[in-house]
N, C-alpha and C positions, 0 to 999 in steps of 0.2 A: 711556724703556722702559716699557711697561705690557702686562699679560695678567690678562686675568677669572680670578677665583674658579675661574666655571662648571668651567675645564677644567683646575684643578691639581687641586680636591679632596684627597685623601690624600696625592698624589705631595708635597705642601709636608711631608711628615713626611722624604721623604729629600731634599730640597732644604735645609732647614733642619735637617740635621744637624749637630752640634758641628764648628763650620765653621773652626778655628783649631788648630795646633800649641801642645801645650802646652809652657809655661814663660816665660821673662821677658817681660812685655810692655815691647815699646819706647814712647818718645812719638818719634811725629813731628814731622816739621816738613813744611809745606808746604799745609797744610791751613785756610786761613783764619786770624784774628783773633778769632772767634767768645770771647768769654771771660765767663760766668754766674757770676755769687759764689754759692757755695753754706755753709751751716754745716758746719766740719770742722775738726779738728783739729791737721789735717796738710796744709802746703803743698801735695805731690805727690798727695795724692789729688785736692786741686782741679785738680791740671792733668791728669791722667788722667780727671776731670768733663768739665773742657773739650775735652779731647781723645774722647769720648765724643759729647758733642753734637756735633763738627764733624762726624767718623763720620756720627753720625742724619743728616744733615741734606747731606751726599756718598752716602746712601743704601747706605753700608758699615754694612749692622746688626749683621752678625757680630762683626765687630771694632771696633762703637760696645758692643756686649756683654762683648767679653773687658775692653777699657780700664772700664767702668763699673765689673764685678767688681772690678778689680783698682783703685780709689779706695775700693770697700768695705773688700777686705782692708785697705789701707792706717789705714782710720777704719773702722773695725766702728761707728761710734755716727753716721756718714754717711747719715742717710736719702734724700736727692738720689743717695746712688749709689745705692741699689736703686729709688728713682724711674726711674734711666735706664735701669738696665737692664729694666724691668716695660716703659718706653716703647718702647726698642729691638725687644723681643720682639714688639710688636705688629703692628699693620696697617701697608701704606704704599698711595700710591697705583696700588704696579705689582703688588703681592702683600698675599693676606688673612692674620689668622691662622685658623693650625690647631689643632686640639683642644687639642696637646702644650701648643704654646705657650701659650695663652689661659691654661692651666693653672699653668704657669709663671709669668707674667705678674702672676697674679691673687696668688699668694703674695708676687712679689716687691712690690706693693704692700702684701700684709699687714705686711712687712718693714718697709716705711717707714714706718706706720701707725705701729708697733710703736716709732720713733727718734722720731716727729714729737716728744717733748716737747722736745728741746734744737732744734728745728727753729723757723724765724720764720715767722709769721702766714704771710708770702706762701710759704714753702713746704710748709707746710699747708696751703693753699688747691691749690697745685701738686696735692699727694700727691692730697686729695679729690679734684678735678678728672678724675684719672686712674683713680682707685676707678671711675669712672662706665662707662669703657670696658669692664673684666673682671668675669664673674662666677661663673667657678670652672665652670659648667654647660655641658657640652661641646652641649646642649640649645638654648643662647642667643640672641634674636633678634642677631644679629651688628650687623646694620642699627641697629637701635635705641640697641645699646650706641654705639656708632660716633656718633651723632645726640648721644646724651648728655652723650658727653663734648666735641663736639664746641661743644654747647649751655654746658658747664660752661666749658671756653677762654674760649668770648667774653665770657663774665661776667667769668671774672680778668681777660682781658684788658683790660677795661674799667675795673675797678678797681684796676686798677696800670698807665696810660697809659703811665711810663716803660717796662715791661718787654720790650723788642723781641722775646725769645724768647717769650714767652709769648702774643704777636701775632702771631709766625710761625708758632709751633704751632697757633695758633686757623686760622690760615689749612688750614695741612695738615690740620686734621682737616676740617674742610671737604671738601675736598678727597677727603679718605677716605671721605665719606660716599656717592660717586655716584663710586667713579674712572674717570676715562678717556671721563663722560658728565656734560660741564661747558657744551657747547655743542650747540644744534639741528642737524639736519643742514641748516634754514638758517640759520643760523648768530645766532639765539637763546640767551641766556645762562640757563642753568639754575639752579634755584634753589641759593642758595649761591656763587654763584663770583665774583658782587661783590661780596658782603660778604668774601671770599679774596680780591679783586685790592685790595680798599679797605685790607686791615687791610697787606698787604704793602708798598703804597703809601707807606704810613704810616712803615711801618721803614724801608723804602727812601730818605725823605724825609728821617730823622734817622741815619741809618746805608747809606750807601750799598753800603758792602764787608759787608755781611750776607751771607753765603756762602748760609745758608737761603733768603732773604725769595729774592735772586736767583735763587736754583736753583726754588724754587715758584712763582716771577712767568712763569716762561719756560713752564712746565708750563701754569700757569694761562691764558696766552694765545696758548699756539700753535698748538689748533685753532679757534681763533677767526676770524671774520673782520676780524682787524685781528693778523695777527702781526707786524709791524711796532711796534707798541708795547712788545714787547718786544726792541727790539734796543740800548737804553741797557744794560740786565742784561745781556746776551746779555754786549757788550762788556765790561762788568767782571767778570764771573766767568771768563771764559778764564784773568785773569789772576789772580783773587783764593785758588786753591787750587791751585796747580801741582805739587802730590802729589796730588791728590786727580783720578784718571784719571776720574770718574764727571764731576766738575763741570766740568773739562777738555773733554772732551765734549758738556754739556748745553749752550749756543753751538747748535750745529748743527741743534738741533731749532727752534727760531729761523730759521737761516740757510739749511735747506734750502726754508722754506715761503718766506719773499724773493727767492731765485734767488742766493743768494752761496754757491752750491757748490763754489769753491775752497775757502774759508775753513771751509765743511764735513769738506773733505776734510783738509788739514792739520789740523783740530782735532780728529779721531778719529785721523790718525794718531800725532797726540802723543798723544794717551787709551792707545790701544794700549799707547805703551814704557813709559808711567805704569805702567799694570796689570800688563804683564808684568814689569817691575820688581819691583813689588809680591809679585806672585803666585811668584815666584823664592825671592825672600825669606823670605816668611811661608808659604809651601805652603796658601793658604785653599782649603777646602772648601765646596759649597754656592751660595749663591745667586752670588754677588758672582765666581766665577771662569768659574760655570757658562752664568751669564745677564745678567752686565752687562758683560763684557769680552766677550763676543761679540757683543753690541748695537753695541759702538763699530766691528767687521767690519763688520756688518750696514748700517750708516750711513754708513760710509766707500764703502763698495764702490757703495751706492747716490746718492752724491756724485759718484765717479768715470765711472760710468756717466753722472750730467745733462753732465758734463766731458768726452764722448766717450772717454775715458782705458781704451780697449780693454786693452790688457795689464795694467795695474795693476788693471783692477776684476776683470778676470778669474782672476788670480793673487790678488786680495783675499777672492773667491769661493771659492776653493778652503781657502784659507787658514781660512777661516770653516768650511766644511765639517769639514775637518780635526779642528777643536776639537767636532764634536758627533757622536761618533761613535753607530754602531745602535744598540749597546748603551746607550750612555745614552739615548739616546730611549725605547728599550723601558720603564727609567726610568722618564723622564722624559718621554712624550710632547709636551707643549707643544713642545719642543726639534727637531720633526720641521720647524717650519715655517722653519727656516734647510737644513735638505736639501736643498734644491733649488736652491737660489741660483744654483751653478755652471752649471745649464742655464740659465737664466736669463742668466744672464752671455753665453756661447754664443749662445744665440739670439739675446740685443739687438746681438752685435755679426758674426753672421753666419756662426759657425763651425761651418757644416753639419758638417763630416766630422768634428771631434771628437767633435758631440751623438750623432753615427752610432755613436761606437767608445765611448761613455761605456757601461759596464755597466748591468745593470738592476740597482738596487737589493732590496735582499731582501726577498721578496714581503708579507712580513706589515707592512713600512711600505706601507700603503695610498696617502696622500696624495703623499709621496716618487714611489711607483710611478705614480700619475695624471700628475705633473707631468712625469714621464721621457717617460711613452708622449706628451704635449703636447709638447714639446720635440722629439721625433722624427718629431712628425705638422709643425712646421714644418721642420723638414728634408727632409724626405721632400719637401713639396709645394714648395718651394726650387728643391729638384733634380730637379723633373719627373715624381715617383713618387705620381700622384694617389693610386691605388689604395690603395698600402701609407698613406699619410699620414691617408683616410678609412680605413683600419683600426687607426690611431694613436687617431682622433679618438673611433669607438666604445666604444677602452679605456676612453679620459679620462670620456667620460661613463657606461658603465659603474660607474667607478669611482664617479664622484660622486653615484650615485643607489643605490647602496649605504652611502655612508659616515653613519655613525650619526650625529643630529643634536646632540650634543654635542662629536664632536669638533671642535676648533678650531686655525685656526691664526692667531696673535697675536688681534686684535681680533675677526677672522672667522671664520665658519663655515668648517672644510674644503672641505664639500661648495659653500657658495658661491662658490670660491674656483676648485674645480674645473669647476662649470658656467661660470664668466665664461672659465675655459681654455679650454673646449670652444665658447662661442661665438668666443672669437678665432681659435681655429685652423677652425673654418667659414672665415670672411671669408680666414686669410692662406690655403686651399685655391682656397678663388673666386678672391682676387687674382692667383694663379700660373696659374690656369684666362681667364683676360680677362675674367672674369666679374665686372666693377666694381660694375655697376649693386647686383649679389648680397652681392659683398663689401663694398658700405658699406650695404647694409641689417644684414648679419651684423653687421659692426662698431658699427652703433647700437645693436643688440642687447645687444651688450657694452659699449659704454660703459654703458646704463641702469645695466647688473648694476653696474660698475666704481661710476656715482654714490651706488648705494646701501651701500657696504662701509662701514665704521666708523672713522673717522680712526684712523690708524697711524701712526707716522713710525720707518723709511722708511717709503713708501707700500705698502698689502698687495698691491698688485699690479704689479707691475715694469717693465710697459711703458703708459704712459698711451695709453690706446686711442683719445682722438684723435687721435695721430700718425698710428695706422694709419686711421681714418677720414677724417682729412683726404689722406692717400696716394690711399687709395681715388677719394675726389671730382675729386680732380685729375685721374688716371687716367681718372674716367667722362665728364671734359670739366666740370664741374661747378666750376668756381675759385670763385666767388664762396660757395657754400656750403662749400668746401677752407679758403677765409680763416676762416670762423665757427670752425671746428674748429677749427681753429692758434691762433687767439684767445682762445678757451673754453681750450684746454690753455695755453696763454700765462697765462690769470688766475690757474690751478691751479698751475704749475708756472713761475715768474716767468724769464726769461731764460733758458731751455732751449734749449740749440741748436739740438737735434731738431725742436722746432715752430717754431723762427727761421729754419732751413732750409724748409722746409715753407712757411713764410707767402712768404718769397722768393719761392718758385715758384708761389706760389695768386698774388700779387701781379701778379708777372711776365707772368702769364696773362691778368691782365686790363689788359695796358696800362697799370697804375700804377706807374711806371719811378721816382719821385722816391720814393715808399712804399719801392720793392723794394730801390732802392738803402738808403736807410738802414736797412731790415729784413738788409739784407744788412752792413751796418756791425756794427751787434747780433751778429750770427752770428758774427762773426769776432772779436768779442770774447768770444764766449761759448766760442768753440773754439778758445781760446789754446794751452791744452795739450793740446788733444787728438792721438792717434793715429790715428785714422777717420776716414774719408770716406765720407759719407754719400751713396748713390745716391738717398735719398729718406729722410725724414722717420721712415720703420718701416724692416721687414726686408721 
């Protein structure tokens, strides 16, 4: 799960509210091996340490904060716990800090500053290291500090080769320094992200069940053009934290870019009962119920959808919807870009008359409201209603040439998001009109937009718009360029029924019957469990 800075700014002061019930903290179980010797007094604050860093490192910062605290309380003379917690409070790769926190942060290193003398060389090298990130100046090049400390890691890390954490963290900060822009959009490695795949490798190589190193190895190479190399980690962290609903989950992000969207599917569904378990339990506030337990909806739903799995992803949509209601988006803005899911859902899998009777969402969500009046302009021209459907399409771009250019939804621009709508719903109006030739020039139109969005996972835009333009070529007589399409979305989207369908009939068209057959082998494996039948490759 990842969202820029740009478009949380302030709103990370109510997202990062005191995000736990107070009173006894529990230790768990299920949460890796992870175990750091730290200097302490007291057995149980070291496993409330440990219990801390698996948290950091499962991306539960809330509750890697309250377990830190509470190794504090434990050893008041514990500098390593107010280390963890100044660390928890900080940056990650899916969210920045904000003022409060940096604030926070900055003292709780003074803190450990303050214990280092019974502290050992290496975690005084730790505490320094972390000095590097805060500086109290709500003012502060963020970027810079970030680089700092980042710079500072790979020093310790170097000078204390055994230290696995301290080579994992070098990695993540890394990582912290550019998040979520580690690879070219040709798929070029940005600076920093070998030196993070090399130091991970590393731990990985002497520690395999590192819950960290695997959880950042996967991040690290998923939008890459080789995500296939991480599908060793992928595999061992499914199993290696089976409390831990976040790492449970992180697999998929892996296995959606492979084409193993079963294995997607089931591993967001056990994320789910993880966290809602959790979240029963413990009542957490904030990031971690708000926006990482809705991530694994978000992923599942978009698994079941490559799985043709019409009822479950559409019931999975709603469900998702459910948990983000207007008010928190008003909020919490960011949170707007799961609204629309459930049309979405509807539309890939054909249910005109629901998208019809679906209310309009209240007006002052903008983006929400573009993607409604999109969603109704393919229904509409579905069911024969050019007219109303070009007066759907108008909204949509309307909308999108209004929307201020900050807001965002996940990696992307709103308003980008909104014109790549407004050019698909062109082409499916032309497709329902016979107007092929129209509707795959429309459709190239929108893939371009589609090529240029900002790797997301799920993908930020719900239906890969070669389905619909290899539909289209088919339709205009055109097979041989229908196969390129199907192929191109095939590289993207590895085993997807949808374009396996598709290539079948591009196939079929041209008399490559031994192709089509075994394209048609593929398909049927791809749509083991599906519910749908597909009349074609789109809607």
């Amino acid at each position: 799960m990842h969202r820029r800075s740009m478009f949380l700014g302030s709103l990370l002061v109510l997202l990062f509210a005191p995000g736990l019930a107070s009173g006894a903290v529990p230790l768990y179980t299920g949460l890796g091996t992870v175990h750091h010797a730290v200097t302490t007094r007291s057995p149980l604050a070291q496993k409330y340490f440990d219990q801390g860093l698996r948290l950091c490192y499962a991306f539960n910062h809330d509750e890697a904060i309250r377990a830190f605290r509470e190794a504090a309380r434990l050893d008041p003379s514990c500098a390593m716990a107010h280390w963890g917690v100044a660390f928890a409070l900080g940056p990650n790769v899916n969210f920045p800090v904000d003022p409060p926190r940096e604030k926070e942060a900055f003292a709780e290193v003074g803190k450990a500053r303050a214990r280092a003398a019974r502290a050992t060389a290496r975690e005084r090298a730790w505490i320094e290291a972390l000095s590097k990130r805060y500086s109290g100046d709500p003012k502060a090049d963020l970027k810079a500090l970030d680089q700092a400390f980042a710079d500072a890691m790979g020093n310790l890390a170097a000078k204390y080769p055994d230290d696995l954490d301290a080579a994992t963290i070098y990695a993540e900060a890394l990582l912290d320094v550019r998040p979520w822009d580690w690879w070219t959009s040709d798929g070029k490695p940005q600076p920093g992200i070998q030196e993070a795949i090399a130091a991970l490798t590393r731990v990985l190589k002497k520690n395999p069940s590192h819950t960290g190193a695997n959880h950042l190895y996967i991040h690290a190479l998923e939008e890459s053009p080789h995500p296939g190399q991480g599908l060793l980690a992928a595999g061992r962290l499914a199993k290696l934290a089976p409390n831990a609903g976040h790492l449970v989950h992180m697999p998929s992000h892996i296995y959606m870019r492979v084409g193993r969207y079963r294995d997607a599917t089931e591993l967001n569904r056990k994320a789910i009962g993880i966290d809602h378990a959790y979240i029963e339990a413990e009542k957490p506030h904030g990031i971690y119920p708000m926006m990482y337990y809705v991530h694994n909806m978000h992923m599942a739903w978009a698994a079941m959808t490559f799985e043709g799995r019409s009822v479950e992803a559409i019931r999975m949509a709603r469900t998702l919807a459910d948990h983000v209601s207007p008010e928190a988006v008003r909020q919490m803005p960011p949170m707007e870009f799961w609204l629309p899911v459930p049309y979405y859902a509807l539309a890939r899998f054909k249910k005109w008359d629901e998208i019809l009777r679906e209310p309009a969402p209240p007006p002052d969500l903008r983006y929400t409201t573009g993607m409604w009046h999109y969603a109704r302009g393919v229904a509409l021209a579905a069911t024969g209603k050019q007219g109303e459907a070009l007066a759907e399409r108008d909204s949509v771009a309307a909308i999108a040439a209004a929307m201020p250019p900050e807001a965002m939804a996940g990696l992307n621009s709103s308003a980008t998001l909104l014109r790549l709508a407004s050019s698909a719903l062109d082409g499916e109006m032309a497709m329902r009109g016979a107007r092929y030739a129209e509707a795959a020039k429309d459709f190239r139109e929108a893939a371009a937009k589609e090529d240029s969005l900002h790797y997301d996972e799920p993908p930020a835009w719900y239906l890969p718009v070669r389905q619909s333009l290899g539909l289209a070529l088919l339709k205009a007589g055109k097979a041989e360029e229908a196969e390129k399409a199907y192929r191109k979305d095939l590289e993207r989207y590895p085993g997807n029924g949808w374009s396996l369908y598709g290539l079948v009939q591009a196939l079929s068209a041209r008399g490559r019957v031994t192709e089509a057959m075994a394209a048609k082998k593929r398909f049927t494996r791809a749509w083991a469990r599906a519910d749908f039948s597909p009349a074609g490759s789109a809607m």
